[in-house]
C-alpha positions, -999 to 999 in steps of 0.1 A, spaced: 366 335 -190 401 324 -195 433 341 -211 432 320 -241 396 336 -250 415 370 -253 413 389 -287 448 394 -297 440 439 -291 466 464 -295 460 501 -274 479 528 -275 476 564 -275 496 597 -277 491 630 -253 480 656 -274 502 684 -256 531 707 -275 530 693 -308 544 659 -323 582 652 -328 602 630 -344 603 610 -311 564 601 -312 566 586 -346 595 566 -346 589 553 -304 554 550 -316 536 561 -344 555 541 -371 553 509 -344 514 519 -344 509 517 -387 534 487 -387 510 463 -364 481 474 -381 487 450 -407 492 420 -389 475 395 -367 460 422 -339 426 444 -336 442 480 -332 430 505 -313 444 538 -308 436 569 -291 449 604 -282 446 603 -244 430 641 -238 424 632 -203 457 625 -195 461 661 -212 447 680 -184 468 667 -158 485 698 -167 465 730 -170 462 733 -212 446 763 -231 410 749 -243 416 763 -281 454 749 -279 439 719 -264 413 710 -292 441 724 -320 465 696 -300 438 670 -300 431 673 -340 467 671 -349 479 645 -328 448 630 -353 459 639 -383 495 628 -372 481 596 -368 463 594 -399 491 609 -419 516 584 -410 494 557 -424 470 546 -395 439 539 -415 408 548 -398 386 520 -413 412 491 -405 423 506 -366 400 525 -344 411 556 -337 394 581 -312 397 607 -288 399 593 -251 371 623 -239 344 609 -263 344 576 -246 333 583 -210 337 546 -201 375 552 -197 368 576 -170 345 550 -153 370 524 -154 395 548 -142 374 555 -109 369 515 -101 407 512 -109 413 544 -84 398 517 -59 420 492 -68 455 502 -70 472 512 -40 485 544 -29 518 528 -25 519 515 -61 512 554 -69 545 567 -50 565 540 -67 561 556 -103 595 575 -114 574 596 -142 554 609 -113 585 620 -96 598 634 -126 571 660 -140 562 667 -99 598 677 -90 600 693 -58 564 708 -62 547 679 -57 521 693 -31 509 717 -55 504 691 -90 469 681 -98 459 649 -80 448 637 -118 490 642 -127 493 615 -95 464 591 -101 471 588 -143 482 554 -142 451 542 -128 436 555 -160 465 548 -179 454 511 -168 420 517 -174 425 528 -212 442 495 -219 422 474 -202 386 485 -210 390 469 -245 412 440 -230 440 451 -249 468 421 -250 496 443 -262 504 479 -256 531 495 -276 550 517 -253 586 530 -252 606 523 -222 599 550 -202 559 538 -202 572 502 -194 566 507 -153 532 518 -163 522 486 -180 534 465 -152 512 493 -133 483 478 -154 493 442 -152 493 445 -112 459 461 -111 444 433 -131 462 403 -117 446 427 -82 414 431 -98 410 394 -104 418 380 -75 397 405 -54 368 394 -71 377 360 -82 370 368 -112 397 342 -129 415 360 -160 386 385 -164 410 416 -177 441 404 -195 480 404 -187 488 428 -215 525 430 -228 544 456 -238 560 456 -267 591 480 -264 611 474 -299 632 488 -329 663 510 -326 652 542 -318 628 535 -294 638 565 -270 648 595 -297 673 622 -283 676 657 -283 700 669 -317 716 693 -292 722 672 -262 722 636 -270 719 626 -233 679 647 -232 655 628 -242 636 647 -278 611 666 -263 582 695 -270 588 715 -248 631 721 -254 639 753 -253 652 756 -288 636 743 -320 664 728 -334 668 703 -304 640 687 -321 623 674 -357 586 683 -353 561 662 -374 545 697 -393 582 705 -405 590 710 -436 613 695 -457 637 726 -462 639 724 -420 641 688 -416 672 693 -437 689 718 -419 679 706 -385 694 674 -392 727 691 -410 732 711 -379 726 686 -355 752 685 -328 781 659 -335 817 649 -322 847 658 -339 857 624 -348 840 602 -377 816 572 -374 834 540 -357 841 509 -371 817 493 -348 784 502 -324 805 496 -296 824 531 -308 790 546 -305 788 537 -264 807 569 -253 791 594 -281 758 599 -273 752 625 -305 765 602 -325 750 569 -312 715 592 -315 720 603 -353 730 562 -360 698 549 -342 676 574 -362 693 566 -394 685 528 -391 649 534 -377 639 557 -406 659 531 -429 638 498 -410 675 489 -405 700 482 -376 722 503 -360 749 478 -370 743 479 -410 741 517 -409 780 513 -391 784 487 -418 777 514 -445 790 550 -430 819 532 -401 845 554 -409 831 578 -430 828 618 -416 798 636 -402 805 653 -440 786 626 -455 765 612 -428 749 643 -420 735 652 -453 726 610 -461 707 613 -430 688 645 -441 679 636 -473 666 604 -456 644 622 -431 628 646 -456 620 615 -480 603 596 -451 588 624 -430 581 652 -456 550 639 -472 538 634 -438 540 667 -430 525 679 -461 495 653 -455 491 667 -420 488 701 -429 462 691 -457 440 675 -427 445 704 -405 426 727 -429 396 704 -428 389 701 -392 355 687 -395 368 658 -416 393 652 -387 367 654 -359 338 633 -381 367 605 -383 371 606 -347 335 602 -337 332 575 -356 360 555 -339 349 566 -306 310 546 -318 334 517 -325 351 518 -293 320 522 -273 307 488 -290 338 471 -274 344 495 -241 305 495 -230 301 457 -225 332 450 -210 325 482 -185 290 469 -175 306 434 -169 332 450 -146 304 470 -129 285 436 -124 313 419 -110 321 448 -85 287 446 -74 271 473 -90 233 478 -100 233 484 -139 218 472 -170 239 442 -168 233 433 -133 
């Protein structure tokens, strides 16, 4: 098997822990619904494995899974053109993850910054899943060859993770270009969506205040106000994005402007460059609650069907089997293992 016999195959998933923000759809969701329609397979999946890492109530857990789900299908990712799945109900990924455990090296493991990060100085104490994820991280993508990964840049180390462990994998077992160098694909101008309090912290679940943040189940009426009390600078928007490099509020409220607008950062400074948070502010809210309103109204009609929600998930966890399963045994054969492909 050579590259070239690759499937062009998108994977991706979301963690479903704290809720979905603002940050997952425009680093990823919205990327997610705009490559369905083009030349790829897509595949996408909420990674409940990579949940536990972390201890996580079992009823929060489930509640998590099924809305990141309904997030996903909300925002326009269309169950019978994408597969989409929770990770648990394909146990192949956790096979995969335990030959990939055997093939990346502990010293690949200590390298990873998001490790490092969440561990802090209790890194004794952290579940050896929380250190070992990127093996499985790896193994999601690469159990359905996936040739592109949508990511955001923080996951970009993580897919060079991947690409080492099958370039490692390959050679190992001489098995030529048996799993694929996947890409990332790290794109669009808000990418990496900031906290509305502090625009040097990254948007995140678990801030301390709600208003740092725009979940996906808000409402309009507080989509609105979070957005007209977002924090700015006292002076009004430059001339040019180079006025944005020192203004980290601003240069945050720009970016999201243009990626809820499928603009640029420079035509919204083309439009508003001068103009005072005055006008900005409540042009940027009326925005959000047009683009992210009906999504939250959509997700909330899911959530009070559950059974729908988990019905659509089995069956894109039977689709991904069809594609994960062969692949899997192959790996097992070329490893040496005796299965029903041996």
């Amino acid at each position: 098997m050579t590259a070239a016999t690759h499937t062009p195959r998108v994977f991706s998933g979301i963690k479903p822990s704290g809720g979905l923000t603002l940050g997952n759809y425009l680093g990823a969701i919205k990327r997610f619904v705009d490559m369905q329609g083009q030349d790829y397979e897509t595949i996408y999946c909420v990674v409940d494995l990579h949940a536990i890492t972390v201890w996580q109530d079992p009823a929060e857990l489930k509640h998590a899974t099924r809305e990141v789900a309904a997030g996903f299908i909300a925002s326009g990712i269309d169950p019978s053109k994408s597969i989409l799945f929770n990770q648990a109900s394909v146990p192949q990924h956790a096979e995969l993850g335990w030959i990939f455990n055997c093939v990346a090296r502990v010293g690949w493991m200590n390298r990873m910054t998001q490790f490092k990060d969440k561990a802090g100085k209790n890194a004794e104490k952290v579940s050896l899943g929380l250190y070992a994820y990127p093996s499985l991280m790896a193994a999601d993508i690469l159990l359905y060859h996936a040739t592109h990964v949508p990511v955001g840049e923080d996951q970009k180390q993580h897919v060079e993770l991947t690409r080492d462990i099958a370039s490692k994998f390959n050679k190992d077992f001489k098995a030529e270009d048996f799993f694929p160098m996947c890409e990332p694909i790290i794109e669009g101008p808000a990418t990496r969506v900031m906290n509305l309090r502090d625009g040097s912290k990254k948007m995140s679940k678990s801030g301390e205040s709600d208003m740092e943040r725009i979940n996906m189940t808000d409402n309009a009426e507080t989509i609105a106000k979070k957005f007209k009390k977002a924090k700015t600078d006292p002076e009004p928007l430059p001339e040019s994005l180079d006025g944005l490099s020192e203004r980290p509020e601003a240069r945050n409220l720009v970016n999201i402007y243009a990626a809820l607008s499928e603009t640029s950062s420079e035509a919204v400074i083309a439009e508003f460059g001068g103009e005072g948070w005055g006008k900005f502010k409540p042009a940027l809210a009326d925005l959000a609650v047009e683009k992210l309103a009906p999504i939250s109204t959509e997700m909330k009609r899911l959530m009070d069907d559950p059974a729908e929600i988990d019905r659509l998930l089995l069956k894109g966890s039977d689709r991904a089997k069809e594609i994960a399963e062969p692949i899997l045994q192959k790996t097992y054969d070329i490893v040496g293992m005796i299965g029903p492909a041996a």
